[in-house]
C-alpha positions in Angstrom: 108.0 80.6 113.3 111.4 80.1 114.3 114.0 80.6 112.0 115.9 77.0 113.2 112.9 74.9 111.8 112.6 77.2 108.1 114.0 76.4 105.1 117.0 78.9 103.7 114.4 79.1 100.6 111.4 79.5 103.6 113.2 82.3 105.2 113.5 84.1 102.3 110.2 84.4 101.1 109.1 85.5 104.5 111.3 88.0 104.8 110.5 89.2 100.9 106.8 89.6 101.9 107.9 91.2 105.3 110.0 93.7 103.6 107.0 94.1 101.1 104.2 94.8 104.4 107.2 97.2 106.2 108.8 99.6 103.0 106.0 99.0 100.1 102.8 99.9 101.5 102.3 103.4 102.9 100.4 104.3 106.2 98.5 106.6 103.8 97.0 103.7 101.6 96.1 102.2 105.1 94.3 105.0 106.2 92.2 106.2 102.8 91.0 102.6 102.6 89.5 102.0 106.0 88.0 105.7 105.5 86.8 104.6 102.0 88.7 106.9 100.3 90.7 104.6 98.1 88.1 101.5 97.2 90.5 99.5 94.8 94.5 99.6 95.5 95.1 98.3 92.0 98.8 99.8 92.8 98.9 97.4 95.6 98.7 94.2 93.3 101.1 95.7 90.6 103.7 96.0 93.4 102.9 92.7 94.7 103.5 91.2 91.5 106.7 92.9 90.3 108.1 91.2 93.1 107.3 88.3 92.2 104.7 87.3 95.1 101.3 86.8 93.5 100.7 82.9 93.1 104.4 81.3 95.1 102.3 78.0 94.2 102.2 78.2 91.0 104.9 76.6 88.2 107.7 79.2 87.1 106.2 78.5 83.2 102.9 80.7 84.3 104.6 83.4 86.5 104.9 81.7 89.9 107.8 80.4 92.2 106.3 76.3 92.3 106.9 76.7 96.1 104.4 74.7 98.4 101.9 75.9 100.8 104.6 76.0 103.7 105.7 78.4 101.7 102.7 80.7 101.0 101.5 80.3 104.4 105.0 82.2 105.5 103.8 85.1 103.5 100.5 85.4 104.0 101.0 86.1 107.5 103.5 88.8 107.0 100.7 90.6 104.5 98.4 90.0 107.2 99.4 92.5 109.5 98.1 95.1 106.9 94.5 93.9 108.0 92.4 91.9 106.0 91.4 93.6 103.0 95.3 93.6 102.0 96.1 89.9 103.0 92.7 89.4 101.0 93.4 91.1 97.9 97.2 89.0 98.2 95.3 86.2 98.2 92.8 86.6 95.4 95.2 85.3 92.6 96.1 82.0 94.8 92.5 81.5 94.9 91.0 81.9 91.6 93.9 80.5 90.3 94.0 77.1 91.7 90.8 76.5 89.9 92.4 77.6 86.8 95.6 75.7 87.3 94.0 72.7 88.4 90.6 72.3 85.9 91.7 75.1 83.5 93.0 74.7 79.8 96.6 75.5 78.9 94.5 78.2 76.7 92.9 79.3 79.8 96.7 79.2 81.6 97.9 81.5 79.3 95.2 83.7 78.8 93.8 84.2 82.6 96.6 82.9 84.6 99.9 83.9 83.0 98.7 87.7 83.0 97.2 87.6 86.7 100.1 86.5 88.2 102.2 89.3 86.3 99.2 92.0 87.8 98.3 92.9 84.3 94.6 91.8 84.9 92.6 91.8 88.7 90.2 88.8 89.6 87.7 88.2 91.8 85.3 84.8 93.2 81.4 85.2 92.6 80.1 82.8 94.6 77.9 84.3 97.1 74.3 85.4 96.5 71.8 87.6 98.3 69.1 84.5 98.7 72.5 82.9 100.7 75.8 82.8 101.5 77.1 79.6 102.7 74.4 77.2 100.6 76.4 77.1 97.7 74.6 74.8 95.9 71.2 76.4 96.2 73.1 79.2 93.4 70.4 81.0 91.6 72.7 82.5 88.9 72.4 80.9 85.4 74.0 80.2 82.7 72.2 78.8 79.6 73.8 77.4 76.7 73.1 78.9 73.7 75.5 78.2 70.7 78.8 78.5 71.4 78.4 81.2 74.6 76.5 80.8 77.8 73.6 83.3 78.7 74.4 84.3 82.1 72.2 86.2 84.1 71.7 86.8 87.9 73.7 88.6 91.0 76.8 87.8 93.4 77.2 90.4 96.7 79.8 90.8 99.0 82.5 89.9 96.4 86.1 91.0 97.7 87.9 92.6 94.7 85.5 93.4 92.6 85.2 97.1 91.7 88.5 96.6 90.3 88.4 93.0 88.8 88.9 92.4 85.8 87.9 88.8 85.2 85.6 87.2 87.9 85.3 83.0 88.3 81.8 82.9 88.7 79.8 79.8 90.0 76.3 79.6 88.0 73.6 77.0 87.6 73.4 75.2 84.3 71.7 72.5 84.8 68.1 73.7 86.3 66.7 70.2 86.3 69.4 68.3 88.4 70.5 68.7 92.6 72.4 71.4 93.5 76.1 69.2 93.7 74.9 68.1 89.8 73.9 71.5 88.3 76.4 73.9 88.9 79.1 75.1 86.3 82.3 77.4 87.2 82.7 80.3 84.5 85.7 82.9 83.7 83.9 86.1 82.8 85.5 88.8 81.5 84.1 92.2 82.8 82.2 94.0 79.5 78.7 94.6 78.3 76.3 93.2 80.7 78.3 93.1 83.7 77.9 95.8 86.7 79.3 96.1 89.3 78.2 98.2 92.6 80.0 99.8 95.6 79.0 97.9 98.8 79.5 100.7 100.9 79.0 100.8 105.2 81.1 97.5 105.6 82.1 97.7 109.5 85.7 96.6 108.4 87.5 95.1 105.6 87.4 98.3 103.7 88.9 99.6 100.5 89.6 95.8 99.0 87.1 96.5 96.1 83.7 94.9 97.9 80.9 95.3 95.8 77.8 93.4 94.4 77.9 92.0 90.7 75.1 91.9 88.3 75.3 89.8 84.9 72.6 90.3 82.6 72.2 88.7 79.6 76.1 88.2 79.6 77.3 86.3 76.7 80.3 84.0 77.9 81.9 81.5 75.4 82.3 77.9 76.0 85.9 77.9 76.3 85.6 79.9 79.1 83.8 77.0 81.3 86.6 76.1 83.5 86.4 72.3 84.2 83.5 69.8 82.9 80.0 71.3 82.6 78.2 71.1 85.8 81.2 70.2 87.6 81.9 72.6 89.8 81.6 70.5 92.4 84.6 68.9 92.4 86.0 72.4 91.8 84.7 73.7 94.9 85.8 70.9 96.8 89.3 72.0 96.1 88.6 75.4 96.7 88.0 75.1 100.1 92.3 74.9 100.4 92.6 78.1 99.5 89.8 79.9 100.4 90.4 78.6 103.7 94.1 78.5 104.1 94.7 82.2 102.9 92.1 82.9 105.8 93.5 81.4 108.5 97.2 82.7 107.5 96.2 86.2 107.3 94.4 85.6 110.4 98.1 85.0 112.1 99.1 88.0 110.9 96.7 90.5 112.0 96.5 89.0 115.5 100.1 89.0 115.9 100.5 92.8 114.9 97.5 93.4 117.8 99.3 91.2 120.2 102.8 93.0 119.5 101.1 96.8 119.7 99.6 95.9 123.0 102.7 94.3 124.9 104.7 97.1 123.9 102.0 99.3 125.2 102.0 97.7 128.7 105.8 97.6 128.4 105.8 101.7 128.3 102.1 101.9 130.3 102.2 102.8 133.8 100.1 102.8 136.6 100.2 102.3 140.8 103.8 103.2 140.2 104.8 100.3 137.9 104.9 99.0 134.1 101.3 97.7 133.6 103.0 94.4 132.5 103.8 93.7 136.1 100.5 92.9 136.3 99.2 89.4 136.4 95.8 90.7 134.7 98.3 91.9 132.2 100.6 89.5 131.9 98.4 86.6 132.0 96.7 87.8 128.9 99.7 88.6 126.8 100.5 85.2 128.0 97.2 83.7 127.5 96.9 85.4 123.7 101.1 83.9 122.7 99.9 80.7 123.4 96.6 80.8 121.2 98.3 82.2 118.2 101.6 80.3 118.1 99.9 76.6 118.6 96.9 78.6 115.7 100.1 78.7 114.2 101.1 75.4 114.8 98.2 74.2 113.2 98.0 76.1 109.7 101.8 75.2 109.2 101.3 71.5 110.0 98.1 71.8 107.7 100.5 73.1 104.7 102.8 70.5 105.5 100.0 67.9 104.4 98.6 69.5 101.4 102.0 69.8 100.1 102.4 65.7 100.4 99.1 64.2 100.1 97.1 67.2 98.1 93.1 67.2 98.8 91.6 64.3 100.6 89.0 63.7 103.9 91.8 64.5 106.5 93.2 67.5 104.5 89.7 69.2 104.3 89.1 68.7 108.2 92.5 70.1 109.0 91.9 72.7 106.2 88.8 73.7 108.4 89.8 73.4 111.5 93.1 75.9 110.7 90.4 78.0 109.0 88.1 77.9 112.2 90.9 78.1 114.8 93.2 80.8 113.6 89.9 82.9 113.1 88.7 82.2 116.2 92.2 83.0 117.7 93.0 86.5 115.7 89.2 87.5 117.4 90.0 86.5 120.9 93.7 88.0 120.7 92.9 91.4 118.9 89.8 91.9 122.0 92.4 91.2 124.3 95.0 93.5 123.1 92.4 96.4 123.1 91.3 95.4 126.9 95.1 95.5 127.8 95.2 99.1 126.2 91.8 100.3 127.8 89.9 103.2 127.3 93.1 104.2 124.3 92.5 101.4 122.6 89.1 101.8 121.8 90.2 105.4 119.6 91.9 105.6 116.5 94.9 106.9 118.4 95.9 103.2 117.9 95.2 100.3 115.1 93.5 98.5 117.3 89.9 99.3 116.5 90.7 98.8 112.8 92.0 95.6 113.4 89.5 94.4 115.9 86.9 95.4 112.8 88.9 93.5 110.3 89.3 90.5 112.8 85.2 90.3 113.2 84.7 89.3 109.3 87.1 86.8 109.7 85.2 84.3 111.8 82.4 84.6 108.4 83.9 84.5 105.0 85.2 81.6 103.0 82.5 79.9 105.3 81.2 80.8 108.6 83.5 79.1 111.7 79.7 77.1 112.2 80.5 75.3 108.7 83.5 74.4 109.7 82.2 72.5 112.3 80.4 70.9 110.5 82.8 69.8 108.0 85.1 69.2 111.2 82.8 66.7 112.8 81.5 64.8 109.6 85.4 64.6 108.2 86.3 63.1 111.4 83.2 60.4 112.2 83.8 59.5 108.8 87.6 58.6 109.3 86.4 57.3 112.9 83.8 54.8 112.0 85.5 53.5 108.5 88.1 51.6 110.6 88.8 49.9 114.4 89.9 52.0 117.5 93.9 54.0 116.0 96.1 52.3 119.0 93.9 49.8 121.3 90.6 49.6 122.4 90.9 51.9 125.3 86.7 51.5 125.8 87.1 47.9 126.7 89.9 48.9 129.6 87.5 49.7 132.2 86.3 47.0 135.4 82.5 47.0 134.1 83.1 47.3 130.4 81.5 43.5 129.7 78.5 44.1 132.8 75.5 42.4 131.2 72.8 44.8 130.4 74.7 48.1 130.7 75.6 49.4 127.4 71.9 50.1 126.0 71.8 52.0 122.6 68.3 52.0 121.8 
């Protein structure tokens, strides 16, 4: 972003979270948790919260800045170029916590949120299961009432964060007799008796940022620990889809723009036929071709902020929310396998970060929802808005010399 269209306030929280990503995290931590050597950085979130970085969103009364999601966005990509498990881990608090923020109780505020945002406890999201990962309303996990606790039993995988959480939000069924949007409950469970939690190990990227697989058994949950109405998560996970979505996509910026920069300077330095491999056109017109991609992915994810800050959720802020999601994914994968083919045959070793970050890059295009659901949130969002109202400036289909011919326009 250029500085002439930022905020003072803007700029400064950039460059915070840029100073963080340069002086705070070590090349060491980088390389123990991509070799699985360090599976839970809880070091890493400390730091980020005693500089005051978990949760910008959030009002000052719980531990947060009550910026906006221009704002967040600004940072987000700065912690991205530490890969994804980093920007991920950044990103936890924002997540869980809108649900909290949003649905919770004050009690729940100061309890859960207060204390995450000050990196005294670590959270995690349970929603995916082994039976699925995008159906989220064919949940298996259960929690039945009994007294005042829910019974909850069943299993989440490939949960970000959770060797180290502390508290997990965890979507479970508690109403088996209804649909799926009618039945399921959102819970805050504290990790104790009945909760497990297992190493995921052999993940092809995304490494160290606590990835395991949770089991609850006969955990005993108390009621004021539903967040929300009972079996009303739907509306909660409606909402989620901001975050989930928008921390993706802005981490996404930031990983492909660290490939992008390693692999200009490379063919800056890089020669070959007696000249700078830059003086290419093969060359250039990548580096070219890859700029364009991530500053109009850019483009999009900021403009996207810029809405949710003035009109909050509605129909055209969760297509936009999707397609930043979709795009800047989609970008950081193209751009990262184009830095690598600029580099050749070096950047396909670990003489580089490329590989890493081409790993990292792959997972992107799948979590919070593959890229293929947000198409199809994309396309329903939009014929929605489409067919609820007449043509946005004229009728441009009746400005052709045929468009009244008798007998053409056949539907059926």
């Amino acid at each position: 972003m250029l500085d002439a269209i930022l905020t003072p306030e803007q700029r400064n929280v950039r460059d915070e979270a840029r100073a963080f990503a340069r002086k705070e995290v070590s090349r060491q931590l980088l390389l123990d948790m991509d070799a699985d050597k360090v599976r839970y950085p809880r070091e890493y979130i400390e730091k980020l919260a005693a500089h005051r970085l978990l949760g910008l969103r959030f009002p000052q009364e719980w531990g947060g800045r009550g910026l906006g999601w221009s704002h967040e966005v600004l940072a987000l990509e700065e912690i991205g170029v530490l890969g994804a498990s980093l920007a991920c881990l950044f990103s936890l608090p924002s997540i869980v916590g809108e649900a909290i923020h949003l649905f919770g109780s004050r009690e729940q505020k100061e309890k859960y949120l207060k204390p995450m945002l000050a990196g005294r406890i670590t959270v995690a999201e349970a929603l995916t299961e082994p039976r699925g990962g995008s159906d989220f309303f064919g949940a298996t996990t259960t929690a039945k009432r009994e007294g005042d606790f829910y019974i909850l039993n069943g299993q989440k995988r490939f949960i970000v964060g959770a060797e180290g959480a502390d508290l997990f939000m965890v979507y479970a069924r508690t109403n088996p007799n209804a649909a799926g949007h009618k039945a399921i409950s959102a819970l805050l469970v504290e990790r104790g008796e009945g909760v497990e939690v297992q190493h995921v190990y052999g993940l092809m990227g995304t490494r160290g940022g606590g990835t395991g697989r949770v089991y609850f058994r006969d955990v005993r949950v108390p009621l004021e620990n539903l967040i929300g109405e009972e079996h009303g998560a739907y509306e909660i996970f409606n909402q989620m889809m901001i975050p989930e979505r928008m921390t993706s996509a802005a981490g996404a910026l930031g990983l492909a723009r660290a490939a992008l920069e390693i692999a200009a300077r490379y063919a800056d330095r890089r020669k070959a036929f007696g000249q700078k491999i830059c003086e290419f056109e093969g060359v250039s017109f990548k580096v070219a071709e890859s700029l364009t991609r991530l500053d109009a992915a850019r483009a999009l994810v900021h403009e996207t902020a810029r809405i949710i800050d003035s009109v909050g959720n509605s129909n055209d802020v969760r297509r936009m929310v999707s397609e930043s999601k979709k795009f800047a994914t989609d970008t950081a994968w193209a751009v990262v396998n184009e830095a690598m083919q600029i580099m050749g045959g070096i950047g396909y070793t670990n003489v580089y970060p490329i590989e890493r970050l081409l790993r990292d890059a792959r997972l992107m295009t799948i979590w919070t929802g593959t890229n293929e659901i947000m198409n199809l949130v994309i396309q329903h969002e939009y014929y929605k808005e489409l067919l609820a109202a007449a043509p946005s400036a004229r009728d441009v289909e009746a400005d052709a010399p045929n468009a009244e011919a008798e007998g053409e326009k056949v539907y059926e």
